[in-house]
N, C-alpha and C positions, 0 to 999 in steps of 0.2 A: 019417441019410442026408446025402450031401455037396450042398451047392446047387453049382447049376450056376450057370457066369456068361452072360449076356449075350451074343449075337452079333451081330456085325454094328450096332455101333455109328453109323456112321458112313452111308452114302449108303442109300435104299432102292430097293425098285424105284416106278416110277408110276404108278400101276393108274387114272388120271384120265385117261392120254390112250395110244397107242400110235405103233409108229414109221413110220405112214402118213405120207408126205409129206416125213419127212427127205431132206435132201438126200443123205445118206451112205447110203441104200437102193440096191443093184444088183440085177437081177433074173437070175437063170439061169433057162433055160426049157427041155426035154425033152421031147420031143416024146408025146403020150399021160399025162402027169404034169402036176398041177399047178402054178404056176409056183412058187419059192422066193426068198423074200428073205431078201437076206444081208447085216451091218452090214458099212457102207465105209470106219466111222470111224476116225482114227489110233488106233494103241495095240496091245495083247498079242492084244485080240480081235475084232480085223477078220477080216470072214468066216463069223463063227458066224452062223447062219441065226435069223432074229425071226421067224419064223411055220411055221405046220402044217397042211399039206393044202391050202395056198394060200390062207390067210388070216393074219394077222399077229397074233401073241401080244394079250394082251388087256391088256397093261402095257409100259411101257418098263422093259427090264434094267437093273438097278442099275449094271450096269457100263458103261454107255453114256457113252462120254467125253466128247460133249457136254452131260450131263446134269455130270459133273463139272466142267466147265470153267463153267458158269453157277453152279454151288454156288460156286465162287473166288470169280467176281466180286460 
């Protein structure tokens, strides 16, 4: 049987804290729907929604560029 390699070497996600309070949080609101939050941060994936049902994922996404920009420094 062939092994498989490894993925996702590099950044994970952070399941220690979520992205309540980031500054890069905007909210869209609709009216009779709960509210959405959506990342504001630079990059490929600003705009993808961090939470469900109006509460925010239970981890910060690996891809979170301020999450990358602190791994640099």
């Amino acid at each position: 049987m062939e092994r498989r390699k490894k993925v996702n070497h590099g950044i994970g996600a952070d399941f220690s804290r979520t992205c309540e309070g980031c500054s890069c949080i905007t909210v869209e609101t609709v009216e009779g729907l709960p509210p959405m939050y959506r990342c504001g941060g630079p990059g490929p994936r600003r705009g993808y929604s961090v939470s469900v049902k109006g509460r925010f994922l239970p981890y910060v996404p690996a891809w979170c560029p301020l999450m990358e920009e602190n791994l640099k420094k």
